[in-house]
C-alpha positions as CSV (number, residue, x, y, z in Angstrom):
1,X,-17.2,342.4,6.0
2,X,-20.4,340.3,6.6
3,X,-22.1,338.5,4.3
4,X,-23.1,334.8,2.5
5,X,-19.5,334.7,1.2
6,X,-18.1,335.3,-2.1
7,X,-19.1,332.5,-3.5
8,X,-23.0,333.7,-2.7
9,X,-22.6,337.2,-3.9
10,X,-21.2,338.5,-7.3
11,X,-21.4,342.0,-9.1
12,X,-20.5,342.3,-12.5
13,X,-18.9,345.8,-13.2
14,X,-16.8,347.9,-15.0
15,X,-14.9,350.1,-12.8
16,X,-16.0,353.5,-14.3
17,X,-19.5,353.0,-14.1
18,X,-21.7,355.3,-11.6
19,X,-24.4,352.6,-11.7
20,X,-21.9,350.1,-10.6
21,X,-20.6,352.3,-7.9
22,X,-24.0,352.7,-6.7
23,X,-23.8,348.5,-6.0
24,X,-20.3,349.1,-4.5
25,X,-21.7,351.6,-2.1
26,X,-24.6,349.7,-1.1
27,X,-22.6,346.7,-0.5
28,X,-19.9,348.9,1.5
29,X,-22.4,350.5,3.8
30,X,-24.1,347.2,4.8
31,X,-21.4,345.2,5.1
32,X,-22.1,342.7,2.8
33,X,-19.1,340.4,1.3
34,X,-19.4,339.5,-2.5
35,X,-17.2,339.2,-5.5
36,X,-16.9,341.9,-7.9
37,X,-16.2,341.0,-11.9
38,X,-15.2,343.4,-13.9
39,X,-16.6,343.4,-17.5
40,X,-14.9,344.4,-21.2
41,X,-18.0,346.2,-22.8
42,X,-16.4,345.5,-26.1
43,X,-16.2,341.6,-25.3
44,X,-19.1,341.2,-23.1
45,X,-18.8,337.6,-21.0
46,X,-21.0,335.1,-21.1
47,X,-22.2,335.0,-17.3
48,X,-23.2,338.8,-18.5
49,X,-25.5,338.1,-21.3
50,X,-26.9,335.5,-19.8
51,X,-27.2,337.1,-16.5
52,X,-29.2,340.6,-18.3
53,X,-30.2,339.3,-21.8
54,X,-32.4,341.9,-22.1
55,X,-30.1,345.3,-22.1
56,X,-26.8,343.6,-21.7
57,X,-25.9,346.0,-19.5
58,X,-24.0,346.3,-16.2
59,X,-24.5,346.5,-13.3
60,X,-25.9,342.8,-12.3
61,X,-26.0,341.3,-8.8
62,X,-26.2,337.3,-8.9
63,X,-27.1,336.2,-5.5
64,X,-27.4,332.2,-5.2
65,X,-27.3,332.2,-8.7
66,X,-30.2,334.6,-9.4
67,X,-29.5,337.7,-11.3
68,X,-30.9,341.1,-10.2
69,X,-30.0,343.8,-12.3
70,X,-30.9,348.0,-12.8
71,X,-28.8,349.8,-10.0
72,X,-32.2,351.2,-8.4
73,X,-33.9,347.9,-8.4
74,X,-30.6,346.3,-7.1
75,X,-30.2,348.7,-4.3
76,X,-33.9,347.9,-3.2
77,X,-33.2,344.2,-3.3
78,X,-30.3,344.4,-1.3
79,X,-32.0,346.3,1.1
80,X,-34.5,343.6,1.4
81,X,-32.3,340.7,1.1
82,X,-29.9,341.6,3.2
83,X,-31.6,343.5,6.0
84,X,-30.2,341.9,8.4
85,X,-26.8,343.6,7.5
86,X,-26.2,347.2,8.4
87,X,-28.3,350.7,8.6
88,X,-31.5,350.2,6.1
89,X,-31.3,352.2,3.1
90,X,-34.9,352.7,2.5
91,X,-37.1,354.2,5.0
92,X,-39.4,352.2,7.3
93,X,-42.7,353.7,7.0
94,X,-44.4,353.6,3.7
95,X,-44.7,357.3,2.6
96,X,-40.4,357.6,3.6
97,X,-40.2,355.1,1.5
98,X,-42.4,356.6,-1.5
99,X,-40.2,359.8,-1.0
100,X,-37.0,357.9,-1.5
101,X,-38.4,355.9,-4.4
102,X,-39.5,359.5,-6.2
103,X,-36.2,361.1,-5.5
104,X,-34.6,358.3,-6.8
105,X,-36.1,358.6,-9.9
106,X,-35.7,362.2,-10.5
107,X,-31.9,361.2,-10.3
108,X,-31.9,359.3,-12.8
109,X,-34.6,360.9,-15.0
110,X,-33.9,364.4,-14.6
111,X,-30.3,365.0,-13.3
112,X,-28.3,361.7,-15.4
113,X,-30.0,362.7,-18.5
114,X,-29.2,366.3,-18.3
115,X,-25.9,365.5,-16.9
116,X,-25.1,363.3,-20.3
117,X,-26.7,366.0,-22.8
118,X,-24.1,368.8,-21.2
119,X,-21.5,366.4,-21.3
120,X,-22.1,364.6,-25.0
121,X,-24.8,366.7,-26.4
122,X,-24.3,367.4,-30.6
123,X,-24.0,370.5,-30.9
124,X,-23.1,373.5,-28.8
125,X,-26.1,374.6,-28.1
126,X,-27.5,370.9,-26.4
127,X,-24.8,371.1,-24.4
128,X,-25.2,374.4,-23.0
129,X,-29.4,373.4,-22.3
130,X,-28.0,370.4,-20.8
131,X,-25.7,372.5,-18.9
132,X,-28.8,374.5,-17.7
133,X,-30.9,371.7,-17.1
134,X,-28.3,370.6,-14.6
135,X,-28.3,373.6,-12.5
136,X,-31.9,373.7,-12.3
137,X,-31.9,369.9,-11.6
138,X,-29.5,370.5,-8.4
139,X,-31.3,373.4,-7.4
140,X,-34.0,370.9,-7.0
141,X,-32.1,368.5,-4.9
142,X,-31.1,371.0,-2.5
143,X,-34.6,372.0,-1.4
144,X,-34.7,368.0,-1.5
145,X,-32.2,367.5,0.8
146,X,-33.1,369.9,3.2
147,X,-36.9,368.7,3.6
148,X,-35.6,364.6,3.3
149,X,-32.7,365.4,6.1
150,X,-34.8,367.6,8.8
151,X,-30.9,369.1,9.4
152,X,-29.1,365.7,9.3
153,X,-26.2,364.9,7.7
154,X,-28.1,362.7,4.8
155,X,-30.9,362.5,2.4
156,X,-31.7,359.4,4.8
157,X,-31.2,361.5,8.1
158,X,-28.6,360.1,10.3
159,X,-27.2,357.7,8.3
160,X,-27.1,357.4,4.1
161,X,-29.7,355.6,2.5
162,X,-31.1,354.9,-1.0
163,X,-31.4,358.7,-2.2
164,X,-27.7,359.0,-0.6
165,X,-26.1,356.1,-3.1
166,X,-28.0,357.0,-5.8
167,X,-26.8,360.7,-5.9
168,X,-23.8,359.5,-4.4
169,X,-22.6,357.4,-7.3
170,X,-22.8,360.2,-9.5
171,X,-20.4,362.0,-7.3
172,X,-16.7,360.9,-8.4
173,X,-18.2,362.2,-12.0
174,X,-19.8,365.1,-11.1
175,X,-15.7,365.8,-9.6
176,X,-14.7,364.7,-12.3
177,X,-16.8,367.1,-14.8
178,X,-16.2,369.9,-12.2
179,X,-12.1,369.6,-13.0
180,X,-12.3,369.5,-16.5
181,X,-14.7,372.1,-16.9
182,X,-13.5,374.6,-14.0
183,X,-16.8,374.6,-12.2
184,X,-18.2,373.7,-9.4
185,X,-21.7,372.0,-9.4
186,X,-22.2,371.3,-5.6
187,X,-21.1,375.1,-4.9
188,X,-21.5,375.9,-1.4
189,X,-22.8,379.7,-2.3
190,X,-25.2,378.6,-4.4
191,X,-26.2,375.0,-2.4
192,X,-24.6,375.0,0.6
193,X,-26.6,371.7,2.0
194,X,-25.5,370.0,-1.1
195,X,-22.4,370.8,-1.0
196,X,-21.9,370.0,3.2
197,X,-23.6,366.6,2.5
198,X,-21.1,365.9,-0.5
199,X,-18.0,366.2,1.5
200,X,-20.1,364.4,4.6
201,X,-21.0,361.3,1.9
202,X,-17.7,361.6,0.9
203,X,-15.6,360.7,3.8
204,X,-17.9,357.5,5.3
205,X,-15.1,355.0,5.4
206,X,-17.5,352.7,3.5
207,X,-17.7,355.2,1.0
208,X,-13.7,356.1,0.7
209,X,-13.2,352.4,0.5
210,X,-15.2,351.6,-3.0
211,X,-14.6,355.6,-4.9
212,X,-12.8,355.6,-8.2
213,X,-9.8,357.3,-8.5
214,X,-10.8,361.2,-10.1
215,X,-7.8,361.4,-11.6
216,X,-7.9,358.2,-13.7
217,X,-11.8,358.9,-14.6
218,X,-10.6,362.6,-16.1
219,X,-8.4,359.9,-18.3
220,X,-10.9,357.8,-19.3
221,X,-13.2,360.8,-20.3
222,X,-10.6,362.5,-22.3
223,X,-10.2,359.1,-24.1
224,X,-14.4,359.2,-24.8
225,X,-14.5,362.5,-25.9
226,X,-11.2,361.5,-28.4
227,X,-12.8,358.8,-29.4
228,X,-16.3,360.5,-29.7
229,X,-14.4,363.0,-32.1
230,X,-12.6,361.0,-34.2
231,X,-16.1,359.2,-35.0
232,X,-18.0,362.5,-35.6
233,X,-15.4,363.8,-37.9
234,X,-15.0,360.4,-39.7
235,X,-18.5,360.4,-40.4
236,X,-18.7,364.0,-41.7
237,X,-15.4,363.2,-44.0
């Protein structure tokens, strides 16, 4: 890969994180060499707190010493600060750009917080309005994808850009949630474009190179929800 060197460049991450992956993408598709650190949450570091005192939260990007962190914000900086490294992920002209920006944040404020009420919601019945939430929230992207892609491949046309990481981080989980829950949320009956651009993201060799392993995140979510049980039923006993 390209880049400032390792020594220029560091992510701190913990490897099950979407957000992170997001950072690990971007990175991958531009070329860009850097360290990666991975973080115990339980035992935060250091270089983390001081790097993000304000949320304490990963993922952080320290390039030449300065900390950047948020994954959306990240993903614009190294668009900018690192432009001269592979395809842009943010569009050129100004209202592309806007587009991207408000796609982005639907994302994150519609699809990720529905996606986490389905999956951890209290009772029953949070779940299953999280659950629907979702589907409406997808439906939404498709008609997204197919007025950002004018019949490309990608959200960012020809080649993946900002809308493309940030939905594509989300991807190994939304496998992941697909598996345990014998579903399919990128069905291609029901959202064919989605579901065609999900296998196109997919295989990217940039893309292949930085993707968790499904397999071990269905093991680390059985471990949450164990864990998330135990705690509920301690606190009713």
């Amino acid at each position: 890969m390209a880049g400032g060197g390792n020594d220029e460049v560091k992510l701190l991450g913990m490897w099950a994180s979407p957000f992170v992956l997001r950072i690990k993408l971007a990175l991958s598709l531009k070329g860009v060499a850097y360290e990666y650190v991975e973080e115990d949450l339980k035992s935060k570091s250091e270089l983390l707190l001081r790097s993000n005192p304000v949320l304490q939260k990963v993922p952080v990007l320290i390039h030449d010493g300065k900390p950047v962190c948020e994954s959306s914000v990240i993903l614009q900086y190294i668009d900018e600060a690192f432009a001269g490294f592979g395809p842009s992920l943010l569009p050129e002209e100004p209202n592309g750009r806007a587009v991207a920006r408000f796609w982005a944040a639907y994302i994150d404020g519609t699809l990720v917080k529905a996606s986490s009420e389905a999956s951890m919601g209290k009772t029953e019945e949070e779940k299953a309005e999280g659950a629907k939430q979702v589907a409406a929230a997808v439906e939404t992207l498709e008609g997204a994808l197919r007025d950002c892609s004018n019949g490309k491949p990608f959200f960012g046309g020809d080649t993946a850009g900002y809308v493309d990481v940030m939905l594509g981080g989300l991807l190994p989980w939304v496998h992941t949630s697909d598996k345990m829950k014998g579903v399919k949320t990128f069905d291609p009956a029901t959202t064919p474009l989605l579901a065609a651009w999900a296998d196109s993201f997919g295989s990217l060799g940039a893309v292949e190179a930085v993707m968790p392993d499904v397999s071990k995140l269905i093991e680390f979510a059985m471990a949450m929800h164990a864990r998330a049980a135990a705690a509920a039923a301690g606190a009713t006993n």
